[in-house]
Backbone bond lengths (Angstrom), bond angles and torsions (degrees), N, CA, C in turn:
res aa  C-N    CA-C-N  psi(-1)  N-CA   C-N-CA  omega(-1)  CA-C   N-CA-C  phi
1 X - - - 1.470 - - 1.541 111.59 -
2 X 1.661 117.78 -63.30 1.372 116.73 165.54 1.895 120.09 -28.24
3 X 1.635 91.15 -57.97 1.618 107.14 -177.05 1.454 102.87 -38.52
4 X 1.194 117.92 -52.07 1.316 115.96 -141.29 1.840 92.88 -97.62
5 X 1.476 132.11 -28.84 1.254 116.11 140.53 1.504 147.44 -0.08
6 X 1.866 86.15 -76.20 1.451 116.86 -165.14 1.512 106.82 -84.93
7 X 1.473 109.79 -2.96 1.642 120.67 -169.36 1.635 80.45 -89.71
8 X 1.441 118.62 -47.28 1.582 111.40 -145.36 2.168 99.46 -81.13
9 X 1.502 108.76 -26.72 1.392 100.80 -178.07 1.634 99.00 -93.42
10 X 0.780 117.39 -28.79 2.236 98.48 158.98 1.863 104.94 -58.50
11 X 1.319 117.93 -18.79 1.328 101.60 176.36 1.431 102.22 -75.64
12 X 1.010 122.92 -55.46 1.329 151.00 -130.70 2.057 90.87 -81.71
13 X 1.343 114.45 -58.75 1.299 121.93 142.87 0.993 132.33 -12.19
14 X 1.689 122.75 -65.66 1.243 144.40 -160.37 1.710 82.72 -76.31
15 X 1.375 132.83 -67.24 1.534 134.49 -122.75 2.013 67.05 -88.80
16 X 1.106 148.01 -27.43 1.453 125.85 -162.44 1.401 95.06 -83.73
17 X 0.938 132.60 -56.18 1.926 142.98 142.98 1.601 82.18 8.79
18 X 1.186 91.49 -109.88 1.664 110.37 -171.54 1.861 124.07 0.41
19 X 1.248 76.97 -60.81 1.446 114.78 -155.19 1.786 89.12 -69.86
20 X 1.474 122.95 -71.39 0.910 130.71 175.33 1.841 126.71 -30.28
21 X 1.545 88.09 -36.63 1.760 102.85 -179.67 1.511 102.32 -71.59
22 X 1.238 94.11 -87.25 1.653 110.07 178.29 1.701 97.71 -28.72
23 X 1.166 139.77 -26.00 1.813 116.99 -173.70 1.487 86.74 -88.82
24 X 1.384 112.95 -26.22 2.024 99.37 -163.22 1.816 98.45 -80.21
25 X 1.046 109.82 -41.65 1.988 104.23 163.15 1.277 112.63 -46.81
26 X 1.563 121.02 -65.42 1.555 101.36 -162.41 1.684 111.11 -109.04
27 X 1.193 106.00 42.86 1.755 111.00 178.86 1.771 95.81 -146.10
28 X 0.764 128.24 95.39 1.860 160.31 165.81 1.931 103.97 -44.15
29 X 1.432 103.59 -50.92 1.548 108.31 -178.54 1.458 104.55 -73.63
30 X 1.677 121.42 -50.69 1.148 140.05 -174.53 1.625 99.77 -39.81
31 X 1.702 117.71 -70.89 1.619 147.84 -168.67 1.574 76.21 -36.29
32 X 1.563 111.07 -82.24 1.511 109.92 -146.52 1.662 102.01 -52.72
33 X 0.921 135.67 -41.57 1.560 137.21 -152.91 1.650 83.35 -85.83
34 X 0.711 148.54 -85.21 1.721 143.17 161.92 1.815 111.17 14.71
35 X 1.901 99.23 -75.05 0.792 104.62 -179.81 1.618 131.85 -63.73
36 X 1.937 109.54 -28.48 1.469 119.89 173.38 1.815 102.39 -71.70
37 X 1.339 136.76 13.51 1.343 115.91 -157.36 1.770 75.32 -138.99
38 X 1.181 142.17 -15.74 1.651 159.26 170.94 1.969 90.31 -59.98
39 X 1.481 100.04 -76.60 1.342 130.54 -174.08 1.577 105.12 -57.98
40 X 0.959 141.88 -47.41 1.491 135.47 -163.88 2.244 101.09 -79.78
41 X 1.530 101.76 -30.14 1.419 109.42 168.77 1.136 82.63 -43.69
42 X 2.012 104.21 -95.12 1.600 124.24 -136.14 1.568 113.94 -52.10
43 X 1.442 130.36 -16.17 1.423 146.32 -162.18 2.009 82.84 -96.46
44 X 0.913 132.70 -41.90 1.802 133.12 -155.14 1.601 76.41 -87.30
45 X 1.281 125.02 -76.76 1.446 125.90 -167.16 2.025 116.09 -47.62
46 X 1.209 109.81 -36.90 1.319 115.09 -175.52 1.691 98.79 -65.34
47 X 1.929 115.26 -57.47 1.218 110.29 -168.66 1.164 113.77 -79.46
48 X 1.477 127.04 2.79 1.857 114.61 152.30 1.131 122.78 -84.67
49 X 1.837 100.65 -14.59 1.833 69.41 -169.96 1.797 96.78 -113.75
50 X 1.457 111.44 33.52 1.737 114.00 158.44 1.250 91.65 -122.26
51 X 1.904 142.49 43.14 1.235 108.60 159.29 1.747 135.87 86.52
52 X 1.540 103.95 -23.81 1.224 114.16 175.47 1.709 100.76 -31.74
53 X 1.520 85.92 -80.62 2.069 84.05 -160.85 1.493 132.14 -52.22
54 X 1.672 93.24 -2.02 1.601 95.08 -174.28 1.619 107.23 -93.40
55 X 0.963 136.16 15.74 1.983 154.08 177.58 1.502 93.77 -119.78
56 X 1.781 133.87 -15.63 1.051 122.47 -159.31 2.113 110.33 -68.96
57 X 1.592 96.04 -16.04 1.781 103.65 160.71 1.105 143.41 -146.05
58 X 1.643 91.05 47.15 1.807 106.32 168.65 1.235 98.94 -76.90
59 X 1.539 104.25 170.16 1.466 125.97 171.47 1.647 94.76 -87.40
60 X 1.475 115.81 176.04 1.621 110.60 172.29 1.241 128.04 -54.01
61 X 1.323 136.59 149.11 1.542 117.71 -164.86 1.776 91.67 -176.24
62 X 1.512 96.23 163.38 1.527 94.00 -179.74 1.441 131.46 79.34
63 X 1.076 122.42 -149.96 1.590 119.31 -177.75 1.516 99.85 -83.36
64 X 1.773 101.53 148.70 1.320 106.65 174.14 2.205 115.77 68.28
65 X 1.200 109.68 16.24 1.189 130.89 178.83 1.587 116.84 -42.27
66 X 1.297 95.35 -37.74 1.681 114.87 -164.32 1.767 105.30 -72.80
67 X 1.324 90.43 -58.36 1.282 122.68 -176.49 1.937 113.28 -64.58
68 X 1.155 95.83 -31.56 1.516 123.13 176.88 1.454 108.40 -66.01
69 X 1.448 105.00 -72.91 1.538 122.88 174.36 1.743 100.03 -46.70
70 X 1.142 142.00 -43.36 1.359 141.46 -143.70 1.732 104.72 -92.81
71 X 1.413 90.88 -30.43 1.988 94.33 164.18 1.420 117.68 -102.90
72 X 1.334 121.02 12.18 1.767 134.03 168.36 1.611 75.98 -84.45
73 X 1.200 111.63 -61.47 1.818 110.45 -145.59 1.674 111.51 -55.84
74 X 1.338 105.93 -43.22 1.570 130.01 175.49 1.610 88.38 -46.88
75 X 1.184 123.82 -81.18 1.525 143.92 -178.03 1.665 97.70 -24.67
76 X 0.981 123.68 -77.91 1.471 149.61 -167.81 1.670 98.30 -49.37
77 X 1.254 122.57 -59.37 1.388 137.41 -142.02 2.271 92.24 -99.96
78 X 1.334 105.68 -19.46 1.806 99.67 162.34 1.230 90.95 -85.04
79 X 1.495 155.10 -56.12 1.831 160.18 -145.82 1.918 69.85 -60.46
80 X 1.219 103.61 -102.70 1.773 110.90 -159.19 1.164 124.07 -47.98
81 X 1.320 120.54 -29.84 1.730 103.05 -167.27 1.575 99.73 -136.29
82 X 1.036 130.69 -13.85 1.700 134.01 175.70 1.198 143.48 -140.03
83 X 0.817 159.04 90.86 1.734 137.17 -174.39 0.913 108.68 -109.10
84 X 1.329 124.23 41.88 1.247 139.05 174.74 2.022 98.81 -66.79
85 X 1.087 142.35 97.60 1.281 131.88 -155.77 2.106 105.02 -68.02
86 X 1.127 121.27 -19.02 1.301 144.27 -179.74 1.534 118.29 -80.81
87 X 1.777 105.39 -22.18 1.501 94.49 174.66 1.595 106.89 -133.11
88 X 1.150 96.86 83.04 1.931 113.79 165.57 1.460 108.23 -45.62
89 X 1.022 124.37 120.12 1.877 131.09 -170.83 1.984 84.86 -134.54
90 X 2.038 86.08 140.08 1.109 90.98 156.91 1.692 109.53 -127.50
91 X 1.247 107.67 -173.64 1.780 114.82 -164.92 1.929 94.91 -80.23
92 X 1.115 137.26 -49.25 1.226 125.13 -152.12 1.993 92.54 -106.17
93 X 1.247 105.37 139.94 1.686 118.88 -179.20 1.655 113.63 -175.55
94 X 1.475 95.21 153.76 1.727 89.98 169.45 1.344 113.75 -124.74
95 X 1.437 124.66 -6.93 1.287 110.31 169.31 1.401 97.22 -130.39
96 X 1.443 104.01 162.65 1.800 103.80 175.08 1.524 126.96 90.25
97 X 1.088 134.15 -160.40 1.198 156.57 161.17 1.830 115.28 -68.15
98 X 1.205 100.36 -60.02 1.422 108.24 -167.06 1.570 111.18 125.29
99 X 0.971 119.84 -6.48 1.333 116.21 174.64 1.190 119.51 -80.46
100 X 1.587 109.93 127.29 1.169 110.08 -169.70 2.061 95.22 -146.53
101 X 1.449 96.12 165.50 1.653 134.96 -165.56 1.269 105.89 -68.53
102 X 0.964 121.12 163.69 2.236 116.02 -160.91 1.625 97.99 161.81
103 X 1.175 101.28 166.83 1.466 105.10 155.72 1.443 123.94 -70.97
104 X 1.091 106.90 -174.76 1.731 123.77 -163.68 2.066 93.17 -62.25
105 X 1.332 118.32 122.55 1.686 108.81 -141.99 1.743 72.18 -102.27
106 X 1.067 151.19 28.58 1.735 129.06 142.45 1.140 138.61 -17.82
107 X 2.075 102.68 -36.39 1.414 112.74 -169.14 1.505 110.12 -96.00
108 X 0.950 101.38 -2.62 1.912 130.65 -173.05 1.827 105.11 -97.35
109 X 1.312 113.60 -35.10 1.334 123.56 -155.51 1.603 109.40 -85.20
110 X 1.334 96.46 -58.06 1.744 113.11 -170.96 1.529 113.94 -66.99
111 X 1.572 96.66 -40.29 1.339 87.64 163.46 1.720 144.35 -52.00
112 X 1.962 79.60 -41.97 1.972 85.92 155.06 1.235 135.94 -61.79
113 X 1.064 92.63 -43.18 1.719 100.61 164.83 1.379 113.04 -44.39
114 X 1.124 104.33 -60.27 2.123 103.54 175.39 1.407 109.59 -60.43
115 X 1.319 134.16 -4.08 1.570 131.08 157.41 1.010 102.27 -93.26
116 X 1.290 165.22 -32.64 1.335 143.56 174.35 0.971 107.98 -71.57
117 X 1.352 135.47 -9.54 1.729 138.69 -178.43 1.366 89.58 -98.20
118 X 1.337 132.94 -75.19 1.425 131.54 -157.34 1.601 123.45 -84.55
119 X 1.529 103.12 -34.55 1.462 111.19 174.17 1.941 100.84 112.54
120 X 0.939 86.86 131.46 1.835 95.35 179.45 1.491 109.46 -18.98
121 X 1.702 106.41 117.56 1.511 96.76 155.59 1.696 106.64 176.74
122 X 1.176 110.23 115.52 1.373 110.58 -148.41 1.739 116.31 -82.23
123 X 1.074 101.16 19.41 1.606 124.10 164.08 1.503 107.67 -57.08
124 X 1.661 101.68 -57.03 1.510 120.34 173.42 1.524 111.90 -40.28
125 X 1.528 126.32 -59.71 1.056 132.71 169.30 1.764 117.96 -47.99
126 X 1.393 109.49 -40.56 1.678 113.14 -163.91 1.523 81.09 -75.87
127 X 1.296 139.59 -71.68 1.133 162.21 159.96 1.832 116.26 3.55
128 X 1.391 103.40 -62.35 1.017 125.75 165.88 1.782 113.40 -53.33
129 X 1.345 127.64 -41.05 1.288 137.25 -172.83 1.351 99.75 -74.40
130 X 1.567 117.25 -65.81 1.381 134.25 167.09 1.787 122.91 -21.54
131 X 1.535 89.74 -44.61 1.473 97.00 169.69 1.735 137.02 -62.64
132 X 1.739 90.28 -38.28 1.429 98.51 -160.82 1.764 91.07 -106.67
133 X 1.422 109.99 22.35 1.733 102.71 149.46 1.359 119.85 -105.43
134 X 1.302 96.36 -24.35 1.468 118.54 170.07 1.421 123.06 -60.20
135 X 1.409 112.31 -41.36 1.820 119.12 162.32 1.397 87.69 -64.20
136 X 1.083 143.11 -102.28 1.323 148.88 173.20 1.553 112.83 49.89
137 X 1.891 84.08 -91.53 1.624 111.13 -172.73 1.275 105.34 -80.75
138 X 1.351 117.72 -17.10 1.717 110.91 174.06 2.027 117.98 -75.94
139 X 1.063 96.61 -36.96 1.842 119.68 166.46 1.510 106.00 -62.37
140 X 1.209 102.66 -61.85 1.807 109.40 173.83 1.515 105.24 -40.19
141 X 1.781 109.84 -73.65 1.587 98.33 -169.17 0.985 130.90 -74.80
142 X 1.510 123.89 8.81 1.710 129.29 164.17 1.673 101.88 -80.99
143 X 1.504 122.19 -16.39 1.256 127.29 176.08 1.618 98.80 -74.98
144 X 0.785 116.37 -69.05 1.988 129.30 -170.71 1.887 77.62 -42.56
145 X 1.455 104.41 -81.53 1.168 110.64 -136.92 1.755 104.92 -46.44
146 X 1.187 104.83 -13.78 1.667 116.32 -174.89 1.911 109.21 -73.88
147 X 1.406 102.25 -23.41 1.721 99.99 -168.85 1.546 78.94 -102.63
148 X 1.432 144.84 -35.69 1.536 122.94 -138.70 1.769 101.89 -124.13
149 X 1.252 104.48 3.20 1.830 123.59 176.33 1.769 86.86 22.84
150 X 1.035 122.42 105.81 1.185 152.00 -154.97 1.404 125.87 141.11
151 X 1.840 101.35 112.20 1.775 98.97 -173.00 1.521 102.71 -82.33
152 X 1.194 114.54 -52.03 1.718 107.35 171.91 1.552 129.06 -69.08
153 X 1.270 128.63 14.54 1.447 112.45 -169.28 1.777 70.25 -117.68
154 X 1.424 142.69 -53.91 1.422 137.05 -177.07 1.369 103.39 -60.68
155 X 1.147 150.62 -36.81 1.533 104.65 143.46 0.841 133.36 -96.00
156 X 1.711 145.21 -0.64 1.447 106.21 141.41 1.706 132.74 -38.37
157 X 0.986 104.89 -29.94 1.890 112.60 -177.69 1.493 100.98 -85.72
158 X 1.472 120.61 -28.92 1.482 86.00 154.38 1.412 147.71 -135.56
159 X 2.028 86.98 36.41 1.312 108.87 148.66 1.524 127.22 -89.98
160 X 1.268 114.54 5.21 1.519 111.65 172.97 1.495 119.50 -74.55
161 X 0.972 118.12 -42.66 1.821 137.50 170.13 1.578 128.43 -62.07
162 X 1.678 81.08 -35.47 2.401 100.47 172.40 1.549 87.77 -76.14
163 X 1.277 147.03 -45.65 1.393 128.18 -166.45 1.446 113.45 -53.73
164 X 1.549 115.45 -34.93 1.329 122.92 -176.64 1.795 91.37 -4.35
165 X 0.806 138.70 143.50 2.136 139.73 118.67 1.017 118.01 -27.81
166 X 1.522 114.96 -56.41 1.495 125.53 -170.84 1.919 107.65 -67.88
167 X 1.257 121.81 -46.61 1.378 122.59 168.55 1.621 128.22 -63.79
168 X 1.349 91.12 -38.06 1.750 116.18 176.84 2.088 94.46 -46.72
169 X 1.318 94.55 -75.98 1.578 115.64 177.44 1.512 108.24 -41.77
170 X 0.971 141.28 -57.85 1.102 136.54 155.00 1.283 144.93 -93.16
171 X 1.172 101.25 38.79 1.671 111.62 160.56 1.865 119.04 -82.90
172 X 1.587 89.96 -20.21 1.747 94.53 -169.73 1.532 102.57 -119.86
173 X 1.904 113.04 41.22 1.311 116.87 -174.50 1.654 118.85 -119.63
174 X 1.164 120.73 167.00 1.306 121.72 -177.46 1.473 110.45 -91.44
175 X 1.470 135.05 43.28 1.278 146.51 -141.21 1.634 86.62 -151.88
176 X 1.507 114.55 101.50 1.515 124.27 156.28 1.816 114.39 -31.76
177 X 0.982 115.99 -24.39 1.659 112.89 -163.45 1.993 108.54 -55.87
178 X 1.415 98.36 -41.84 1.775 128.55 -167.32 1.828 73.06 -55.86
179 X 1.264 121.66 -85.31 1.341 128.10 -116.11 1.658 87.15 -77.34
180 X 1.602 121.18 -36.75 1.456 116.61 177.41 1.947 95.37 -53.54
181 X 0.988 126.45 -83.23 1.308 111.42 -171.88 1.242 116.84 -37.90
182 X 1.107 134.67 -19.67 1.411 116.44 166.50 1.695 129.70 -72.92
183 X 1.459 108.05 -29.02 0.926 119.36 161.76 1.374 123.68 -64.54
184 X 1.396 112.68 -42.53 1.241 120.31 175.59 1.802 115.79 -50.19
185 X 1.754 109.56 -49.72 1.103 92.19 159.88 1.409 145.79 -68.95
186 X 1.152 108.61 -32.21 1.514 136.64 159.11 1.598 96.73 -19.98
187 X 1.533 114.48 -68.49 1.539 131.82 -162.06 1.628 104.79 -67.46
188 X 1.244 113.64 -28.90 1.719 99.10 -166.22 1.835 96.76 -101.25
189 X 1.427 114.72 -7.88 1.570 112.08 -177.84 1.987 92.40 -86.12
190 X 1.214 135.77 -10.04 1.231 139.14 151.59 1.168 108.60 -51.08
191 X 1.612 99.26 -78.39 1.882 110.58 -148.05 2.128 91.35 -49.61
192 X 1.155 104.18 -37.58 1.435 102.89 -161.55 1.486 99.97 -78.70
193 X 1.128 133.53 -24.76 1.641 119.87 144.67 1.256 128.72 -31.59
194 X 0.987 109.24 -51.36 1.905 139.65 -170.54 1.341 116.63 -62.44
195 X 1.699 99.79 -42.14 1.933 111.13 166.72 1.240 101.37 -92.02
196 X 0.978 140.26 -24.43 1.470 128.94 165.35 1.358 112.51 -57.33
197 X 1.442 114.85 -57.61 1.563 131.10 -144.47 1.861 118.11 -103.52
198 X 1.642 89.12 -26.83 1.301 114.69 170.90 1.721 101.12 51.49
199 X 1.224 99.66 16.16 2.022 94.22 164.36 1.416 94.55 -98.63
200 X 1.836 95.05 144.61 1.407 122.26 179.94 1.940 123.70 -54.03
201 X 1.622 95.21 -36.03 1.488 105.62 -177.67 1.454 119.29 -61.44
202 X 1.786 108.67 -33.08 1.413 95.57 179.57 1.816 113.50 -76.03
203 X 1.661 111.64 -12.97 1.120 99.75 -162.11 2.104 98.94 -74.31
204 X 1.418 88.10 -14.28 1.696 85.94 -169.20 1.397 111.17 -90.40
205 X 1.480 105.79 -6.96 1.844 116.98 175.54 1.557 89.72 -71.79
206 X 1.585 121.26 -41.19 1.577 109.65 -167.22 1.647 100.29 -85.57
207 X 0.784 139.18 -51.38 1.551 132.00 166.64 1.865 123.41 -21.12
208 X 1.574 72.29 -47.25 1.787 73.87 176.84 1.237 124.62 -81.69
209 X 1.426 117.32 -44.41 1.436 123.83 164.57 1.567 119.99 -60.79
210 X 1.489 130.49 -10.45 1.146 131.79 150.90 0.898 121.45 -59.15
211 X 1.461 123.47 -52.67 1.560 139.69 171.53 1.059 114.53 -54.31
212 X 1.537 122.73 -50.07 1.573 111.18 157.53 1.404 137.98 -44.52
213 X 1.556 100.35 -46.77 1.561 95.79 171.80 1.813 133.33 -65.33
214 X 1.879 91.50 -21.74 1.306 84.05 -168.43 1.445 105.41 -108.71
215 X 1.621 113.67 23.51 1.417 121.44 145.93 1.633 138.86 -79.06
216 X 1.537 87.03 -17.08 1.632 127.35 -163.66 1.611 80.21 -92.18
217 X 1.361 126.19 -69.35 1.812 122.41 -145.87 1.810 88.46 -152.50
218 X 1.751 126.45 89.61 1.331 133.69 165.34 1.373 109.07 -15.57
219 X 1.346 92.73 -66.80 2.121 92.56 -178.28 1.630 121.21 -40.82
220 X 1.381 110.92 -13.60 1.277 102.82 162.11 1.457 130.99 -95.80
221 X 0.958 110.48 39.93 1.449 149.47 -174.77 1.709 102.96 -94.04
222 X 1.413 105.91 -25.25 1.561 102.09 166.12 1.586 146.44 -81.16
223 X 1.751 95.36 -24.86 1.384 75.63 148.96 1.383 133.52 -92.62
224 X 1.305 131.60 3.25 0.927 138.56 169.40 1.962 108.06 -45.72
225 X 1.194 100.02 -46.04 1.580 109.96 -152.81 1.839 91.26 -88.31
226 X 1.373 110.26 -13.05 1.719 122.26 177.76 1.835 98.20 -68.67
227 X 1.435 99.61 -59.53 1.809 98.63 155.49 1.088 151.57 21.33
228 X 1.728 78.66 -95.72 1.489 121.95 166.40 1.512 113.98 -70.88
229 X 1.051 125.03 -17.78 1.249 137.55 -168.73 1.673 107.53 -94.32
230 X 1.257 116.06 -33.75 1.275 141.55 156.95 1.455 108.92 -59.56
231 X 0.988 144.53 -74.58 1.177 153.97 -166.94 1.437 107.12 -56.57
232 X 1.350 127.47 -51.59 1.347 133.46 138.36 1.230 132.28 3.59
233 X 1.649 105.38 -85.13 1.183 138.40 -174.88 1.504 97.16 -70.60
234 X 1.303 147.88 -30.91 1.421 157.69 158.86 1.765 109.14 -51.69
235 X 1.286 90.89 -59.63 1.864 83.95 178.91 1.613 117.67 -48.36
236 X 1.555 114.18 -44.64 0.796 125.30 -142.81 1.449 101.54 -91.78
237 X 1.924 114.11 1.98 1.085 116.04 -155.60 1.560 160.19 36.26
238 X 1.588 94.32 50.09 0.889 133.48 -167.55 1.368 115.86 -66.23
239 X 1.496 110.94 -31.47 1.744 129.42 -161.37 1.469 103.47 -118.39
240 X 1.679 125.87 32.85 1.339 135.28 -132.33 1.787 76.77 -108.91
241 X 1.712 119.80 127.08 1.118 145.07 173.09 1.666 99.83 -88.07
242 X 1.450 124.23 167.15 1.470 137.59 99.40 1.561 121.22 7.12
243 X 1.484 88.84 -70.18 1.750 121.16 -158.56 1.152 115.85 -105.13
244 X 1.591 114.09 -8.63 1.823 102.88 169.11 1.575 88.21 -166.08
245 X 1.261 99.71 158.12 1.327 105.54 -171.21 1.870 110.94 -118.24
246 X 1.051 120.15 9.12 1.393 140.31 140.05 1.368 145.81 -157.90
247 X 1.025 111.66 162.59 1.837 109.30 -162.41 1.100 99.87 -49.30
248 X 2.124 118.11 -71.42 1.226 117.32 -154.84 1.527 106.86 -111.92
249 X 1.508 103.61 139.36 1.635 117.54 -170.79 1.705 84.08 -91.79
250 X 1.577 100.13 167.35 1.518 128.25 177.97 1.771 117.20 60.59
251 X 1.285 100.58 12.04 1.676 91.97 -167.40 1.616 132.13 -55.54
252 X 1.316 107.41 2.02 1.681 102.12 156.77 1.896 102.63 -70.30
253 X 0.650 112.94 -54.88 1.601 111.75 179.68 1.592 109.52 -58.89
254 X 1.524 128.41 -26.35 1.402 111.76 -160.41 1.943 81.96 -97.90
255 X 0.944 129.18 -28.54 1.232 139.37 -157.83 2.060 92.59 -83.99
256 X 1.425 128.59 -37.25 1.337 136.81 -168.44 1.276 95.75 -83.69
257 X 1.665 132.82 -28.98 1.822 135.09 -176.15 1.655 89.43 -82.76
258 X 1.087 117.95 -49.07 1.762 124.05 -168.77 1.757 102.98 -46.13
């Protein structure tokens, strides 16, 4: 009696199996939402078991402390006395106000913003960083997963690189570097819309999020110039098909957003 049970829910198993595949082949919206709900596991499971959430509400600490503390303070010092987005103030000075020179202070800013909503607490800030690597690598592996149609081999490939130590450590830090790479990926899971899709908006979704990053951290100023390097290599017909005779269509317009 059991036997013949346990025969009928391995069927029953099998045909949801089935069923499940065949919708992720011929349903495109289905695949991706599949694959973002695959990815939001393996990303929750990776950052518990390296520790992420347990730094998710220290104060600054560790390497780079000084420097750490000095973009809490920026953070801290728009919450109490400014949000003026133009005048970054820090706590320690001898002449002046306190306002002082930094990069493009976004990564300093939003976070305040989430204290006037929530109330001081610099989780918000670690939190806040955490997030915008997290768009990042989540944008990224719908990119992979788009050339290599594979939900597990696209993130392994782009969980091999998040293990870094050095990224691990600063993913949940008060250090602009995290959030420029996120943007950075952010920007090239666009541009690669754009050669796919050849609509103008994604190329200006990646423009902007370039610009963000390399307002956030200069050095990201390189792929920008990878681009250009592209565009180049395009004139010159470099990327010359059968079937098309250059990568990017409209380039007085992609070249007038640039």
């Amino acid at each position: 009696m059991f036997k013949g049970f346990n025969d009928k829910l391995k069927a029953v198993d099998l045909v949801l199996v089935a069923s499940l595949i065949k919708k992720l082949n011929s349903n495109e919206r289905f695949k991706n939402i599949f694959m973002s709900f695959i990815f939001l596991i393996a990303m929750h499971f990776v950052f518990s078991y390296v520790g992420v959430y347990k730094f998710i509400d220290r104060r600054p600490c560790s390497i780079h402390s000084w420097a750490q503390a000095q973009r809490a303070s920026i953070a801290l010092n728009y919450y109490k006395n400014d949000m003026n987005f133009f005048k970054p103030r820090i706590h320690k000075f001898d002449k002046g106000e306190g306002i002082t020179g930094l990069e493009f202070p976004l990564v300093n800013y939003i976070p305040a913003v989430l204290y006037k909503i929530f109330g001081f607490d610099e989780k918000y800030y670690r939190g806040f960083v955490l997030f915008t690597l997290f768009l990042g690598l989540f944008l990224f592996n719908l990119l992979i997963f788009s050339y290599v149609k594979n939900y597990f081999l696209s993130i392994l490939l782009l969980g091999i690189p998040y293990l870094s130590p050095a990224l691990i450590y600063y993913s949940t830090n008060f250090m602009p570097d995290v959030p420029s790479i996120g943007f950075v990926l952010v920007a090239w899971y666009f541009f690669f819309r754009y050669v796919k899709k050849q609509q103008i908006k994604f190329y200006v979704y990646c423009l902007i999020f370039i610009t963000l990053a390399a307002l956030v951290k200069v050095v990201s100023l390189i792929p920008l110039c990878v681009l250009i390097g592209l565009f180049i290599l395009d004139y010159l017909k470099f990327f010359k098909t059968p079937e098309k005779e250059y990568l990017f269509d409209k380039k007085p317009k992609l070249i007038l957003y640039a």
